[in-house]
C-alpha positions in Angstrom: 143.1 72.3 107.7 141.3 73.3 104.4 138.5 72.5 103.3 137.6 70.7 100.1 134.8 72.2 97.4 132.2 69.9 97.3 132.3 68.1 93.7 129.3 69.0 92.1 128.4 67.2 88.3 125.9 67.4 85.9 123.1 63.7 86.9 120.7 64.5 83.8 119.9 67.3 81.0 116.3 67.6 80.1 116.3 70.4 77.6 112.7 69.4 77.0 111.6 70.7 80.1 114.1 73.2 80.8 116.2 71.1 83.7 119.3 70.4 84.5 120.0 68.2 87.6 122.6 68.1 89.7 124.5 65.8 91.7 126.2 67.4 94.7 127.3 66.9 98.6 124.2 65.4 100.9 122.2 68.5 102.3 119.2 69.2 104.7 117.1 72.1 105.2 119.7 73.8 107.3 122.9 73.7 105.4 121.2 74.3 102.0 122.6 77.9 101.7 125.9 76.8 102.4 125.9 73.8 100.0 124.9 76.1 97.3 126.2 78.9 97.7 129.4 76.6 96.9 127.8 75.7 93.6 127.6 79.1 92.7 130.6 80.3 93.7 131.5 77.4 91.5 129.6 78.7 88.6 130.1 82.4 89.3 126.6 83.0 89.2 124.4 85.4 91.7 121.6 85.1 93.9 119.0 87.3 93.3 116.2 86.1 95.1 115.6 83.5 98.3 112.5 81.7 98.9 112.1 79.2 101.3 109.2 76.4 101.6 108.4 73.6 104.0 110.6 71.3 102.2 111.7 73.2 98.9 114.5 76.0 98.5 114.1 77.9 95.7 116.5 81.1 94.7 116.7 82.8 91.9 120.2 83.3 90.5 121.8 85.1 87.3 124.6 83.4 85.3 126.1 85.6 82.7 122.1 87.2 82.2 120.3 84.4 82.3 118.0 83.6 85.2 117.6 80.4 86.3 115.7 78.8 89.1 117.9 76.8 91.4 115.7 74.7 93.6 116.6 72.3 96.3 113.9 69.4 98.0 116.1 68.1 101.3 113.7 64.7 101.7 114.9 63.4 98.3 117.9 65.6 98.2 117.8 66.9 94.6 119.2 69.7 93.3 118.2 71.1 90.0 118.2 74.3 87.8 115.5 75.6 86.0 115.7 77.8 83.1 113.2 80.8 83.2 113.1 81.6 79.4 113.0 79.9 76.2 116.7 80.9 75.8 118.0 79.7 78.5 118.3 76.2 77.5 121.8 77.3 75.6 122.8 78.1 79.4 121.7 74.6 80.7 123.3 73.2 78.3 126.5 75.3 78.7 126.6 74.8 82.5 125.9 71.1 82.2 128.7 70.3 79.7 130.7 72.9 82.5 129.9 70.7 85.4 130.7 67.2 83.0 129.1 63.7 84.0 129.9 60.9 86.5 
């Protein structure tokens, strides 16, 4: 049997703030890294950094040079990137046109 890739899209853009949300597969605190690591594989971006919270991932990751921010909160289930420079909001809005809309 094989297995599908989850169908991740692009929910919202907020260039303002530096955000892009994502809509993606249903996740807990367990099966984060699994879920994601989909998403960038996906994306062909890298993980840098892992932190882990109480209720918040948050990894660092590299696409093409740019670091962004992935974090994930399992009690809502939201997904987001966040960019970590001024410039990255080219990136967001790269990776959301990339990942389209539903």
């Amino acid at each position: 049997m094989t297995r599908s890739t989850p169908d991740f899209t692009c929910r919202e853009l907020d260039l303002e703030q530096g955000l892009l949300l994502i809509d993606g597969p249903q996740f807990d605190f367990d099966d984060f890294p699994g879920i994601v690591e989909q998403l960038l594989q996906q994306l062909d971006a890298t993980v840098i950094e892992r932190e882990c919270n109480a209720d918040l991932h948050l990894w660092l990751v590299d696409f093409e040079g740019c670091r962004l921010m992935l974090k994930g909160e399992h009690y809502s289930g939201a997904l987001w990137l966040e960019g970590m420079a001024g410039d990255a909001a080219d990136t967001l809005q790269f990776l959301a046109t990339w990942l389209g809309r539903r």
